[in-house]
C-alpha positions as CSV (number, residue, x, y, z in Angstrom):
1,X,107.9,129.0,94.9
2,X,107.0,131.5,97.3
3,X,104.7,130.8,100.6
4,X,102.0,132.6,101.2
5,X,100.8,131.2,104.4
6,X,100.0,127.9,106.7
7,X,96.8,128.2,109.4
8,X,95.9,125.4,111.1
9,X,92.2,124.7,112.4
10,X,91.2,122.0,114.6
11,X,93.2,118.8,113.5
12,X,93.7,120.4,109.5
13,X,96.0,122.8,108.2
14,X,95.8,124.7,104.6
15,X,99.1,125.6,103.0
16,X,99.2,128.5,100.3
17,X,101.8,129.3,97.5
18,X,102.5,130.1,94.0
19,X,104.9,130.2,91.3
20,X,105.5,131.5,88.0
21,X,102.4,130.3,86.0
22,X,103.3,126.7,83.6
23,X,101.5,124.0,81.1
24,X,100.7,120.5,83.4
25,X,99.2,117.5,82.1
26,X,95.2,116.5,82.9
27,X,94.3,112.9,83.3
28,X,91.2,110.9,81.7
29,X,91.8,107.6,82.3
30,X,94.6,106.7,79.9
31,X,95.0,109.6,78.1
32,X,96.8,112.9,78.7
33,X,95.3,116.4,78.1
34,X,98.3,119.4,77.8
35,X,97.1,122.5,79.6
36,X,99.6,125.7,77.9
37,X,99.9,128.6,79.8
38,X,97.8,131.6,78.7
39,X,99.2,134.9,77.7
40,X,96.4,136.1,81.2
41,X,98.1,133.9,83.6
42,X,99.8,135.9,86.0
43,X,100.2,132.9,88.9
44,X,100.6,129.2,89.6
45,X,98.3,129.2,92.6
46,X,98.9,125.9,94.8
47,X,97.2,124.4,98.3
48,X,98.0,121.8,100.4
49,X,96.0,120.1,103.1
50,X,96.7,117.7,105.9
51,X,96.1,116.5,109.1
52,X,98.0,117.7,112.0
53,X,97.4,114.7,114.2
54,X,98.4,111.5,112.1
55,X,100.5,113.5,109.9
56,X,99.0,112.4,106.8
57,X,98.4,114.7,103.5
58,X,94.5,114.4,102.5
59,X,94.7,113.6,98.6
60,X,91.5,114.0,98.4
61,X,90.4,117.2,100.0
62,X,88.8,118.9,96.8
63,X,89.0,122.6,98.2
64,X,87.9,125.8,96.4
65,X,89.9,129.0,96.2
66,X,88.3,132.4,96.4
67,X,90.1,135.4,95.8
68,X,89.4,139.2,96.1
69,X,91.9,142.2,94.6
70,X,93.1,145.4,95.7
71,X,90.2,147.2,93.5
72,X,87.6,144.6,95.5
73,X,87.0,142.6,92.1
74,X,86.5,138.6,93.3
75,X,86.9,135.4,91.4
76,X,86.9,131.7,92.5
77,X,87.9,128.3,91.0
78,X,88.3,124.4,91.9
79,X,92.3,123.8,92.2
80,X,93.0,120.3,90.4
81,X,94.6,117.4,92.1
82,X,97.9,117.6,91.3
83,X,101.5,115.8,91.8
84,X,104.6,117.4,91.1
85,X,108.2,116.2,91.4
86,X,108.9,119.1,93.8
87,X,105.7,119.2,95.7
88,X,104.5,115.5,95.6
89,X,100.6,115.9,95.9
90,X,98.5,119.2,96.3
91,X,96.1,121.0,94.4
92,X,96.7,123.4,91.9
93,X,95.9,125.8,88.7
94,X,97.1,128.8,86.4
95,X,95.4,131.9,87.7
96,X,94.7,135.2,86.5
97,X,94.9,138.0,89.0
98,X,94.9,141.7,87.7
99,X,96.8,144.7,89.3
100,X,99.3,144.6,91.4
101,X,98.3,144.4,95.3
102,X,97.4,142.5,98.2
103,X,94.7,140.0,97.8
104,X,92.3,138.1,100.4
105,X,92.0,134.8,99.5
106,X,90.0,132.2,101.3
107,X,90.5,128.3,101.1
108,X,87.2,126.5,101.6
109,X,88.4,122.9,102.0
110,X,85.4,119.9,102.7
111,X,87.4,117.3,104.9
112,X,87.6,114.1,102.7
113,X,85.1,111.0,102.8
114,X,88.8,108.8,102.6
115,X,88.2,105.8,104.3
116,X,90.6,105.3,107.9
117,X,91.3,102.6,109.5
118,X,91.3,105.1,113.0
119,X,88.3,104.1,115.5
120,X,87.6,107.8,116.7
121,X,85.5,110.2,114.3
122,X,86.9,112.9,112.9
123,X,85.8,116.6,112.2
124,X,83.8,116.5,108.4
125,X,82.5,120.1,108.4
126,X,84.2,122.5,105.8
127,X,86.8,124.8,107.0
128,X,87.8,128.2,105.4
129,X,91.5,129.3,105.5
130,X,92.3,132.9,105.1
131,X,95.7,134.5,103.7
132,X,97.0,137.1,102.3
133,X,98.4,137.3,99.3
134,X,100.8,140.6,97.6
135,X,101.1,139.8,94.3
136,X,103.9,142.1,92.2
137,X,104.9,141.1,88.5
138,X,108.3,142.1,89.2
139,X,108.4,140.1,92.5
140,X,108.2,137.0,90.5
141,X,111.6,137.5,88.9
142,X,113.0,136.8,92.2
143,X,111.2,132.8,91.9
144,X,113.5,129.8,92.0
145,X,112.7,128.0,88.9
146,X,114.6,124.6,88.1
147,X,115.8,123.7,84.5
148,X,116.4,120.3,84.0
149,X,119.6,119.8,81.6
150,X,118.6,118.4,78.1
151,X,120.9,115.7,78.9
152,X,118.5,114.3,82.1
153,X,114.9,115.3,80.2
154,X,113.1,112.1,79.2
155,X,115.4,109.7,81.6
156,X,114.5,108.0,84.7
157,X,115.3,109.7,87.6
158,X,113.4,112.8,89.8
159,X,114.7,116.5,91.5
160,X,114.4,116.2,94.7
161,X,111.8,117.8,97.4
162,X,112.0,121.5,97.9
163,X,111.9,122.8,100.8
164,X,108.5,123.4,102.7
165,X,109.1,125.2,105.6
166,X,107.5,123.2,108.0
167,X,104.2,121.9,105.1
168,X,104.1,117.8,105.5
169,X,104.6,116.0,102.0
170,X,102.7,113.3,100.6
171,X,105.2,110.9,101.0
172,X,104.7,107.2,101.9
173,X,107.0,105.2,104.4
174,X,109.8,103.5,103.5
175,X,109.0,99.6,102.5
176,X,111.4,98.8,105.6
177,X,109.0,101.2,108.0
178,X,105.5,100.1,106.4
179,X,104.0,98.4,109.8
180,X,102.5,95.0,109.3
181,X,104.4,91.9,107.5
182,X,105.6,93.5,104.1
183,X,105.0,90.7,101.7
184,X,107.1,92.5,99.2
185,X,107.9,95.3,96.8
186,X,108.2,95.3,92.9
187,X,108.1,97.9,90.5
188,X,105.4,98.7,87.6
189,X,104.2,101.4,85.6
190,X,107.4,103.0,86.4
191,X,105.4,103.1,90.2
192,X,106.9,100.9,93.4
193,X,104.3,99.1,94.8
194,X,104.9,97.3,98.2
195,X,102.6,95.3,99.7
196,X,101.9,94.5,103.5
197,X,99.3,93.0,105.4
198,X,98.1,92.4,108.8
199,X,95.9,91.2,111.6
200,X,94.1,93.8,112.3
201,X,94.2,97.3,111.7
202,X,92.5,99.6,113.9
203,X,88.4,99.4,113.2
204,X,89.5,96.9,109.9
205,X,89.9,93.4,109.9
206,X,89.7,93.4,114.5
207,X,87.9,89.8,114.2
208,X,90.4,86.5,114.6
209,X,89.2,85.6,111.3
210,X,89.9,88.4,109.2
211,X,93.4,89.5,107.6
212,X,94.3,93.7,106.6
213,X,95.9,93.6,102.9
214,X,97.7,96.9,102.2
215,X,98.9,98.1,98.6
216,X,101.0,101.0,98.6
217,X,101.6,102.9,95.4
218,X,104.2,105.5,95.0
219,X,106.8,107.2,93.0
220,X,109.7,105.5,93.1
221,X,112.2,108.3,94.1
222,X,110.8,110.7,96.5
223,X,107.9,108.2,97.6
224,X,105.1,110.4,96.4
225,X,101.9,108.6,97.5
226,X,99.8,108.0,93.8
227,X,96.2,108.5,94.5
228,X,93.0,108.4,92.4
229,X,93.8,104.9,90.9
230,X,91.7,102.0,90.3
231,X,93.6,99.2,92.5
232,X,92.4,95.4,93.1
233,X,93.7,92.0,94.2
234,X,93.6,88.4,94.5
235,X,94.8,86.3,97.7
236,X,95.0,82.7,98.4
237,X,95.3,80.6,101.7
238,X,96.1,76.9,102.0
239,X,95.7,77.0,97.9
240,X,92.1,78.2,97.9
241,X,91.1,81.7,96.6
242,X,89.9,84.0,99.8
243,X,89.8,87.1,98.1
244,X,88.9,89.0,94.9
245,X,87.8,92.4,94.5
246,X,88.5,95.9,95.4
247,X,91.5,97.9,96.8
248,X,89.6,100.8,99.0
249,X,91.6,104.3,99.3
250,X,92.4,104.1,102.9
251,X,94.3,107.3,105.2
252,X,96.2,105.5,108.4
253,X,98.3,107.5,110.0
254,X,101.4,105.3,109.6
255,X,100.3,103.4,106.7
256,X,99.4,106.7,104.6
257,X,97.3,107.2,102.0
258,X,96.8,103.5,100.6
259,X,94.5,100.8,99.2
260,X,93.4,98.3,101.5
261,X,91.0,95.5,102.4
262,X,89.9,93.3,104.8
263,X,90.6,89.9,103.8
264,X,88.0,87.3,105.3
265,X,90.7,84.4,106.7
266,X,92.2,84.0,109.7
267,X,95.0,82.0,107.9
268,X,97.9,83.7,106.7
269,X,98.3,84.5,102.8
270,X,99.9,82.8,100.5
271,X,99.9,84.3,96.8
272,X,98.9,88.1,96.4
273,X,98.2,89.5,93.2
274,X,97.8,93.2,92.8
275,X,96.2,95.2,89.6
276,X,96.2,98.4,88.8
277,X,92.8,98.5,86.8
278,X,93.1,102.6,86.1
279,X,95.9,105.0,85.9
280,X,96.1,107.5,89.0
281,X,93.7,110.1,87.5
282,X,95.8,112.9,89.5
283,X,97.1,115.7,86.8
284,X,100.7,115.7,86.3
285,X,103.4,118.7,86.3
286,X,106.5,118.8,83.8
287,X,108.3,115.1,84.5
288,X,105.3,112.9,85.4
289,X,103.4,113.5,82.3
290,X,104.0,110.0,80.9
291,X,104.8,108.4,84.2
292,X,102.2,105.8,85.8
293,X,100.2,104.8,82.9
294,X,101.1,101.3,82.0
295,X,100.8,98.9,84.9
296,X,101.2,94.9,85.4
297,X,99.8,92.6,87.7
298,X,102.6,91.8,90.6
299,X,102.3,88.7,92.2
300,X,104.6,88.0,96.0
């Protein structure tokens, strides 16, 4: 991977960087949809967005790339949500370029509707980032580029973290760091899913009779938060059901990217079971493509 640049404006910052161009996996609910490499693709063109004051990648970010060439010739496209064993979540697409050159290239990103728990407001007008970028074909010999032996391909496992001089990852706390009361962890769907809750959570769940239930999805190797999924729970106190319904996506900045809700008891939860109704819709590099799919309820 090579980095193009990192800007920060306000509280966000905009990471850009590409690689040699490769297929990845689109997700429609259950279902996979290869995307091959075509014989025009010069570039794997990637951006990464987060916020500099809780620390916390925005999954959701949905920015647009814009790019003009050396002979002034411009194109644009949306990135896809992506998560990659190397990367953990960004956005991402094969792009064709053209001649050899330096190229503007402007990151428009709208700062995500997300849910947090945090009482202050926060900035929600879009923000362009600007780089830079000197494309030349035989530059990209010089790429890292990891093979995974035949041996390891198709086994559990995951490479770990490159390097990203100084761009936060998408990575979730350890279950022994998650704040609150961690109720427990379990894996499914090949995910680890640990589950926490609390009594209050900055604007969420601040009344005595209200409870914060957390359910944090990740990979379960390099932590890799797992957004875009369809997440919901049941919870019973003193034997009665007190909750059924929705998980929200929820950004906290020590908490992470999550699914939460507020609970409506003041008495502390006894049974907690957690679904996940849909797949993480996020599109997959090389090594997630059948990852995440199959999920079963956990109970703690």
């Amino acid at each position: 991977m090579e980095m193009v640049g990192m800007q920060t404006k306000g509280r966000y910052a905009c990471a850009l960087s590409y690689t040699w161009p490769h297929r990845f996996w689109l997700v429609r609910g259950s279902d996979t949809d290869q995307v091959d490499v075509r014989g025009a693709d010069d570039v794997h063109m990637m951006a990464a967005v987060w916020d500099t004051e809780t620390g916390v990648v925005l999954p959701d970010a949905s920015p647009s790339i814009e790019y003009t060439g050396p002979e002034d010739e411009s194109e644009s496209f949306s990135p896809w949500q992506m998560l990659s064993q190397r990367m953990g979540v960004h956005f991402g697409d094969n792009v064709t370029l053209g001649p050899e050159g330096v190229y503007s290239v402007s990151v428009q990103v709208a700062p995500p509707s997300t849910r947090r728990t945090e009482t202050e407001s926060v900035p929600t007008d879009p923000l362009t980032f600007d780089f830079e970028l000197t494309f030349e074909r035989d530059g990209m010999e010089s790429l890292s580029y990891e093979d995974i032996p035949a041996d390891r391909e198709g086994t559990p496992g995951a490479v770990d973290p490159m390097d990203m001089h100084g761009v936060t990852q998408s990575r979730a706390p350890t279950a022994d760091d998650l704040p609150g009361t961690v109720r427990g962890s379990e894996s499914t769907g090949g995910a680890e899913l640990v589950v926490s809750t609390h009594d209050e959570r900055g604007r969420l769940a601040a009344g005595d009779d209200e409870r914060y239930l957390v359910a944090s999805l990740r990979t379960p190797h390099n932590r890799y938060v797992l957004p875009a999924a369809s997440v919901s729970a049941t919870a019973e106190s003193g034997g009665e059901s007190v909750f059924d319904d929705d998980l929200r996506p929820t950004l906290d900045s020590d908490l992470g990217y999550h699914y939460g809700a507020v609970v409506p008891t003041g008495e502390s939860l006894d049974d907690i079971t957690v679904r996940v109704d849909t797949p993480p819709q996020v599109s997959r590099h090389e090594g997630y493509e059948t990852a995440f799919f199959d999920f079963d309820a956990v109970t703690l």
